[in-house]
Every structure is written in C-alpha cells, then in structure tokens.
C-alpha positions in Angstrom: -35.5 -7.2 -4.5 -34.0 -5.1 -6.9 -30.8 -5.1 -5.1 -30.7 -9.3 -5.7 -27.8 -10.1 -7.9 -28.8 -11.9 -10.7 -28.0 -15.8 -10.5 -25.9 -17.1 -14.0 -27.7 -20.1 -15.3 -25.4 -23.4 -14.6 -23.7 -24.2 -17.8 -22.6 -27.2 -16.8 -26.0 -28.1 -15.6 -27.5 -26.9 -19.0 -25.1 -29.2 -20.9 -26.2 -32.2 -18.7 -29.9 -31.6 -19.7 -29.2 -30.8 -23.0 -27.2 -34.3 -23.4 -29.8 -36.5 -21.5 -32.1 -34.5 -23.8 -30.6 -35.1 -26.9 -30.6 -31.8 -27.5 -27.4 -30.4 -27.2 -25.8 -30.6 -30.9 -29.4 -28.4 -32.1 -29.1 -25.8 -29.2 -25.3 -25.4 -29.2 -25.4 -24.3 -33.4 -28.1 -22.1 -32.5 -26.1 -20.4 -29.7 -23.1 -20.6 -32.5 -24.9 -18.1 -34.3 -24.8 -15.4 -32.1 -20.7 -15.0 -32.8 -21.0 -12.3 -35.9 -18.2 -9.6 -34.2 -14.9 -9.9 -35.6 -13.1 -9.7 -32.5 -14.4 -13.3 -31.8 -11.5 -14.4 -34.0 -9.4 -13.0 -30.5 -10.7 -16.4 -29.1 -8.4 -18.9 -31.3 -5.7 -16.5 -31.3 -4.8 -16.6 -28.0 -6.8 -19.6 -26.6 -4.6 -22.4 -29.3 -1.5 -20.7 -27.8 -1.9 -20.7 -24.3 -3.7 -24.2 -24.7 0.1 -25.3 -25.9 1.7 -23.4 -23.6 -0.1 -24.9 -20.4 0.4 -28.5 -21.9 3.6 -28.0 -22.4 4.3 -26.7 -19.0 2.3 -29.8 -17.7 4.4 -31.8 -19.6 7.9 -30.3 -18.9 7.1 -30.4 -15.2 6.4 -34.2 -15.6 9.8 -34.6 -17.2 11.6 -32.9 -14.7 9.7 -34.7 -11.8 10.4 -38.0 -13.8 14.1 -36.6 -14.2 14.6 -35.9 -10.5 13.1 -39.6 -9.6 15.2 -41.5 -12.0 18.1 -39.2 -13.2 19.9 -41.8 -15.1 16.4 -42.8 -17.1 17.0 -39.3 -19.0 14.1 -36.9 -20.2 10.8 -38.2 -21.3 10.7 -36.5 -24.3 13.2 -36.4 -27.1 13.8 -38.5 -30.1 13.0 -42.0 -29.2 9.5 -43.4 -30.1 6.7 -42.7 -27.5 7.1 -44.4 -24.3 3.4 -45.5 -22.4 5.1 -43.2 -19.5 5.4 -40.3 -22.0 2.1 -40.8 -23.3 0.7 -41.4 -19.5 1.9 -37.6 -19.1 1.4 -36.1 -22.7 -2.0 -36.8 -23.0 -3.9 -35.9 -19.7 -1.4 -32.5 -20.2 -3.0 -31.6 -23.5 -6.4 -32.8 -21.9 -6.4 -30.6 -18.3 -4.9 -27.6 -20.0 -7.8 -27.1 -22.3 -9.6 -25.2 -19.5 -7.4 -22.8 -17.7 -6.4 -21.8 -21.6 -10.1 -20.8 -22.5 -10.2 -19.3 -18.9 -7.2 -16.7 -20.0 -8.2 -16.5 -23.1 -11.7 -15.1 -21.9 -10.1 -13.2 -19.6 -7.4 -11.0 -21.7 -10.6 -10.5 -24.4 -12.1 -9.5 -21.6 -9.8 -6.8 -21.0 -10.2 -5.1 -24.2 -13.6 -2.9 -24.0 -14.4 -2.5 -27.3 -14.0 -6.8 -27.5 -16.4 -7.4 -24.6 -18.9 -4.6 -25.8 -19.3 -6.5 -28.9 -19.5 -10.3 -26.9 -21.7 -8.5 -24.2 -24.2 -7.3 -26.8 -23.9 -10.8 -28.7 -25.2 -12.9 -25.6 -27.6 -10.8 -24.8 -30.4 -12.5 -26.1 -28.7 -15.7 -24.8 -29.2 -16.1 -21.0 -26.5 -18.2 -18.9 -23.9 -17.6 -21.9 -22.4 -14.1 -20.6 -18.4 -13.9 -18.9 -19.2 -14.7 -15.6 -21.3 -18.0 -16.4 -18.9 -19.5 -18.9 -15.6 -18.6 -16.7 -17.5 -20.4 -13.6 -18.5 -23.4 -16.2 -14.6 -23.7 -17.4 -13.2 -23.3 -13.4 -15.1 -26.2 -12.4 -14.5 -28.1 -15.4 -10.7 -27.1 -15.2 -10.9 -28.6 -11.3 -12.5 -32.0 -12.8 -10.4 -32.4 -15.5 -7.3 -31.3 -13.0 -8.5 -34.0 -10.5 -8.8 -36.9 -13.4 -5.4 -35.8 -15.1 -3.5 -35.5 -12.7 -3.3 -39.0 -11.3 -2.7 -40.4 -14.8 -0.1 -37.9 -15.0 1.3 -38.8 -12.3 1.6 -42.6 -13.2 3.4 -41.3 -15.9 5.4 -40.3 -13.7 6.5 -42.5 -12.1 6.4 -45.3 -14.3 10.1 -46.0 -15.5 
C-alpha cells in the first residue's frame, strides 16, 4: 500500500458538484486565497500571451484554409467590417485556445524551481489543486472545447 500512487481529485468533477451545489463562487475565492507568492504574477505573464498567440494561430490557419478554398474571396481578416465567416472562426479561436495557453503557461512556471516550490507549498493545504490535477483538468477541457470549436471553425471556413 505505500507504494499506491496517490489519485488527483477530478477537477472537473469537483466543478460539476460545486455548480449543481451552488457552491462554486464561495469555494473557488476560498481557494483564491491560497495565491500569496509573487511568482504567481508568472501566470498572466505568460498565460495572456500565449492565449493570443494560439488564437491567432487558429485564426490565421482558418484564413489560409479559407484562402486556399476560395483564392479570389481574399483573406478573412483585414480592414473590412466583420464578416459572420470571420467571426464563425475568430471566436471559437479565442475560445479553444484558452486551454492549451494555461497548459504552457503551467508548464514553463513549472520549470522554474524556486516558482513551483512556492505553488507546491501554496496548495498544500488544498487537495486536488496541485500541477498534475489542474494540467489533467485543462487537457480534457482543451479536448472539449477543441471538439466544439472546431466545427464552428470550420463553418467559418468554409462559408464564403
């Protein structure tokens, strides 16, 4: 028994309770209040970057799909007002990008020790909130969100 690796709490499973509970909003500030460490401001600084960077990798790869399908259409972005076929891609790119950003972002804070000491010790009193359970939370929440983007994206697409 003491060789059992410990199971991380389902996150995602938590935050299904916690809604049908109506306890979410109360629980999530109190686990807000564990972030004291300075190096927690790491998070935004690379997380709102990468966030735009994936989106507007999504994005550009719509408008080149979009650009090989129709060449004489031209580019869906640019000056012109937005287009329902722009927006059809824009927004599910700013949506499923959300995810794999936070899962980066985790993971370069990750690789600076004295950054994860501080986290580490700061969800220790918080079970199910450590590295591993929130980058298995965000993977399968990036998959959804990947699977329910996509298609819109998609229509973007291919919409003319």
């Amino acid at each position: 028994m003491a060789n059992t690796p410990i199971r991380e709490e389902d996150q995602l499973a938590r935050f299904g309770e916690e809604l049908t509970e109506r306890t979410w909003l109360a629980n999530a500030r109190q686990r807000s209040q564990r972030r004291k460490s300075a190096w927690n401001l790491l998070l935004p600084l690379f997380g709102f970057p990468l966030w735009g960077a994936i989106a507007a990798s999504l994005s550009w790869l719509g408008s080149a799909l979009h650009l090989v399908l129709y060449p004489g259409v031209g580019h869906l972005f640019g000056a012109d007002p937005m287009r329902l076929n722009t927006a059809l891609v824009l927004i599910p790119s700013l949506i499923a990008a959300v995810c794999p950003a936070l899962v980066l972002t985790n993971t370069l804070v990750y690789l600076v020790p004295p950054a994860r000491q501080a986290m580490e010790l700061e969800d220790h009193d918080y079970p199910g909130t450590g590295y591993n359970a929130s980058q298995v939370a965000l993977r399968k929440m990036a998959l959804w969100l990947l699977v329910l983007c996509a298609p819109i994206i998609l229509a973007g697409v291919f919409i003319r």
